[in-house]
C-alpha positions as CSV (number, residue, x, y, z in Angstrom):
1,X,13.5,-18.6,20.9
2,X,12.2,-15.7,19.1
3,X,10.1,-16.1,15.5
4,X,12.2,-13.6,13.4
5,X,8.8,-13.0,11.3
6,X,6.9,-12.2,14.3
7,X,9.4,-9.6,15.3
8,X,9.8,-7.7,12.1
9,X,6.2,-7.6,12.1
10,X,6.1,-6.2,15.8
11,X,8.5,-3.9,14.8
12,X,7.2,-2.4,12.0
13,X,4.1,-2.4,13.9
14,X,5.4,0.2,16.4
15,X,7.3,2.1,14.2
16,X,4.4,2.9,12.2
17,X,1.6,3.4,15.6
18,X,4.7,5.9,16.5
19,X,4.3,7.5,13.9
20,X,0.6,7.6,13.7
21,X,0.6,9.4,17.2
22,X,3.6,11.5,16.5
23,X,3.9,12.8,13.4
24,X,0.6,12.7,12.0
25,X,0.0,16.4,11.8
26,X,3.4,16.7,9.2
27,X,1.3,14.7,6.9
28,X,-1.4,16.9,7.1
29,X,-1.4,19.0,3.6
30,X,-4.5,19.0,2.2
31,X,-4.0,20.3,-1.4
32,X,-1.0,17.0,-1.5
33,X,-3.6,14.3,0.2
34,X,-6.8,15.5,-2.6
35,X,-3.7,15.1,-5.7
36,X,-3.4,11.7,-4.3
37,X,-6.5,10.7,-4.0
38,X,-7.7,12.1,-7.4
39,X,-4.6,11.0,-9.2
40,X,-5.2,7.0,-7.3
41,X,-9.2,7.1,-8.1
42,X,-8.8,7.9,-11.6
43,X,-6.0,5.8,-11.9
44,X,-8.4,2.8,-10.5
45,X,-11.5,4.3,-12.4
46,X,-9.8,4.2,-15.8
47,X,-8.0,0.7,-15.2
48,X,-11.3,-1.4,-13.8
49,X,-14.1,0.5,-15.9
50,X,-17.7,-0.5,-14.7
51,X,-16.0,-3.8,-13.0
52,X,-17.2,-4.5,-9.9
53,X,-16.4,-7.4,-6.9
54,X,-17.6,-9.3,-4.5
55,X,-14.6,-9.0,-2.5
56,X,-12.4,-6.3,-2.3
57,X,-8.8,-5.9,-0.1
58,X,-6.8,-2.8,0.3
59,X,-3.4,-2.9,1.8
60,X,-2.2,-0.1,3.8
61,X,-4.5,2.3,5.2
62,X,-2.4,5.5,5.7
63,X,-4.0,7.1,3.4
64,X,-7.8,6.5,4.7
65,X,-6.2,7.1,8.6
66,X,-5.7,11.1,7.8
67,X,-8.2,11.5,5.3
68,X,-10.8,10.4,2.7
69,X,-7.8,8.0,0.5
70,X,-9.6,5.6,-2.0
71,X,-13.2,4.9,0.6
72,X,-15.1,6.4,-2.0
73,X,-13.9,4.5,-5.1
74,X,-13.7,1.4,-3.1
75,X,-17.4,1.4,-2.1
76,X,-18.0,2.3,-5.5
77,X,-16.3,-1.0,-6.7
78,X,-18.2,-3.7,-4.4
79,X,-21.5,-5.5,-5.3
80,X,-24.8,-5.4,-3.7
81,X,-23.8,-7.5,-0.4
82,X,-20.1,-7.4,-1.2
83,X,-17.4,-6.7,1.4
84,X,-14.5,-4.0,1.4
85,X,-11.7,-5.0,3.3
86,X,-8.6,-2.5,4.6
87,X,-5.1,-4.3,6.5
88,X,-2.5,-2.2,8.3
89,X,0.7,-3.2,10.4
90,X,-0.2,-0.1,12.5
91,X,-3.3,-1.0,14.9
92,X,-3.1,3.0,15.3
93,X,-3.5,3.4,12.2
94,X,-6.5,1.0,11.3
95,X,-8.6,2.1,14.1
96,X,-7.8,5.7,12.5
97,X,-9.2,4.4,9.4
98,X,-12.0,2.7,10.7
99,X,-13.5,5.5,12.5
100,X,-13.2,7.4,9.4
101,X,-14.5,5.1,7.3
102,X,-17.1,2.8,9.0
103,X,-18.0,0.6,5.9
104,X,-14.4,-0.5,6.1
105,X,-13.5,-3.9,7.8
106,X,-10.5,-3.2,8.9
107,X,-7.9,-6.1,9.7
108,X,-4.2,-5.1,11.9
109,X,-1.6,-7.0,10.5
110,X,1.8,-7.2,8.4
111,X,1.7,-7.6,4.8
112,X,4.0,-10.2,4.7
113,X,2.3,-12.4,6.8
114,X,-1.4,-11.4,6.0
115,X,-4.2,-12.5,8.7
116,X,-6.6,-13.6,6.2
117,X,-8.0,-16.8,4.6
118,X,-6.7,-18.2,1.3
119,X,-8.3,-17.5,-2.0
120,X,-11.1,-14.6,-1.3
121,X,-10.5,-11.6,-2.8
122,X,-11.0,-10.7,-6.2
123,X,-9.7,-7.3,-6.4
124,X,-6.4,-6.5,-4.4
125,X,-5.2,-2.6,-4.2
126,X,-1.6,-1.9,-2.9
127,X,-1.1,1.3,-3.4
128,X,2.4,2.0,-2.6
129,X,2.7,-0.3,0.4
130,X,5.4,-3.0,-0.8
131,X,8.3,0.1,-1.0
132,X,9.2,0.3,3.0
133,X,11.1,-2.5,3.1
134,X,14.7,-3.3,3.7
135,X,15.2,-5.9,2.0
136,X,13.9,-7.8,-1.4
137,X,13.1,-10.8,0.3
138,X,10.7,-9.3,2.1
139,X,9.0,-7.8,-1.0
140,X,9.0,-10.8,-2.6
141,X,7.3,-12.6,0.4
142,X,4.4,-9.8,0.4
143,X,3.9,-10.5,-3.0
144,X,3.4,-14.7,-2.1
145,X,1.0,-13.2,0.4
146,X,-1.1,-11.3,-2.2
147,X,-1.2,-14.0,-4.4
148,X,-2.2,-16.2,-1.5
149,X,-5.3,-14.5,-0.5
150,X,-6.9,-13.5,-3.6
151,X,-9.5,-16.0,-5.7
152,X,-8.0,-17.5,-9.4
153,X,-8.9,-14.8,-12.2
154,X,-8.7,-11.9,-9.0
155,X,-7.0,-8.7,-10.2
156,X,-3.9,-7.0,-8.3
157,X,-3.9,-3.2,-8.6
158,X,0.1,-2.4,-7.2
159,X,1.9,0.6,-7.4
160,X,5.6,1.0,-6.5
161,X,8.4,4.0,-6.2
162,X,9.7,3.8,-9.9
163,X,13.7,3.4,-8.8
164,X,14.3,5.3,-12.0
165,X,13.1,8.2,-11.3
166,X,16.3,10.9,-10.4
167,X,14.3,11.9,-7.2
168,X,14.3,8.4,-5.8
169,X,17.9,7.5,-7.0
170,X,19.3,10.3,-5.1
171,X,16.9,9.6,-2.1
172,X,18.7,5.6,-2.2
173,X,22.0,6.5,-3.0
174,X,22.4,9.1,-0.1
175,X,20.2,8.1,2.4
176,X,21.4,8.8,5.7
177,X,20.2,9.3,9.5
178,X,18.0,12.3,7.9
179,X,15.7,9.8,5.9
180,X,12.3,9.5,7.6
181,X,12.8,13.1,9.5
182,X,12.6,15.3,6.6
183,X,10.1,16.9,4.7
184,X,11.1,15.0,1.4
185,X,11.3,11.8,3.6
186,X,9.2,11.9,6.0
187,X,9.1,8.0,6.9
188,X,11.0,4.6,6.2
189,X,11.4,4.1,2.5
190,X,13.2,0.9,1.4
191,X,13.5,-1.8,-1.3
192,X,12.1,-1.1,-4.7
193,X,11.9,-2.7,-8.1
194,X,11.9,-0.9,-12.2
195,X,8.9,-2.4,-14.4
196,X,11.0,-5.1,-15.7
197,X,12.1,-6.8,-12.7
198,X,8.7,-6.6,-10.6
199,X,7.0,-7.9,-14.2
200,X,9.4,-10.6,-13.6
201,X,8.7,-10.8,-9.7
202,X,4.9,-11.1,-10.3
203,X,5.6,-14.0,-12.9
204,X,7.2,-15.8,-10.4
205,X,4.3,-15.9,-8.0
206,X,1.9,-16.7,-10.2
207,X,0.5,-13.1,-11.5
208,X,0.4,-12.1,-15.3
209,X,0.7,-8.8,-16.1
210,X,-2.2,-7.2,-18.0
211,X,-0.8,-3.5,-18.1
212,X,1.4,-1.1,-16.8
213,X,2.5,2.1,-16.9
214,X,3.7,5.4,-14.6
215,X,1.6,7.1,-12.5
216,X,2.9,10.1,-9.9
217,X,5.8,12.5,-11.1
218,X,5.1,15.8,-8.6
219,X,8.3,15.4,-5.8
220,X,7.0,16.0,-2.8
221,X,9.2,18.7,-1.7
222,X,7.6,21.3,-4.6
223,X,4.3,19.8,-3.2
């Protein structure tokens, strides 16, 4: 008998190590990776003011794997003796971000299934994490995990692709073998929600929203 969690989580694990050790070098553009981590560290910056934590978890650590990502602001956010913690499916990945970033305890494991205690963090940052996957459910049960882990009163930074936008309708609507080996999608892009139903979503497991708004609007492609 085969856990069906356990193998999604094994399979996204290789996917994304394969494409860690493959394709890193198509990510590589570094005028794109500085706009994103400027336009994510001011986005944090101007959200959390001078708040800072004792415990801080970022999911998905693409980002910090091929370059600086958000290191700087997150060091910037923990108190004296605090902690800075980083989870990624891909144990390529993480040990990609760890030697980049040092300060960073870095945890492999799925999103959905988190391997962390209950009730520790008080600042969670998923910056564009919960969008690869196929199905809602499996949103929604990455969302349970957030909530699980992080202390009463902890804040949830979360960003999603905004299924409004023209760029990603078309991306959803025709999706085909190409998506994941092109330059406009150059990995697995899945399930996403619009403002109102994540607000919704986040209800449900226990959040309340304190703000919103839209954050990225460059396609990639022009980029």
């Amino acid at each position: 008998m085969v856990d069906h969690d356990q193998s999604a989580s094994d399979q996204a694990s290789r996917y994304w190590d394969d494409q860690a050790r493959v394709c890193s070098a198509q990510f590589d553009f570094p005028l794109w990776r500085r706009y994103c981590d400027l336009l994510h560290s001011r986005w944090l910056c101007s959200w959390l003011g001078r708040r800072t934590f004792s415990k801080v978890l970022k999911t998905d650590l693409f980002d910090e794997a091929i370059g600086d990502g958000l290191a700087e602001v997150l060091a910037s956010l923990i108190l004296p003796g605090g902690e800075c913690h980083g989870v990624d499916v891909s144990s390529v990945l993480a040990a990609q971000a760890q030697k980049r970033h040092p300060s960073l305890r870095v945890h492999c494991g799925d999103v959905r299934c988190l391997p962390l205690a209950a009730e520790q963090f008080d600042l969670v940052i998923s910056d564009s994490t919960l969008d690869h996957f196929a199905h809602p459910a499996e949103l929604q049960k990455a969302l349970s995990e957030l909530h699980r882990v992080m202390l009463p009163g902890g804040l949830l930074a979360l960003t999603l692709d905004n299924p409004r936008h023209p760029l990603v309708v078309l991306r959803n609507r025709f999706g085909g073998p190409w998506m994941g080996r092109s330059a406009l999608i150059p990995y697995f892009v899945g399930h996403t929600l619009g403002l109102r139903q994540l607000s919704k979503e986040l209800h449900t497991f226990g959040f309340e929203l304190l703000c919103d708004g839209h954050l990225m609007h460059a396609p990639r492609l022009l980029a």
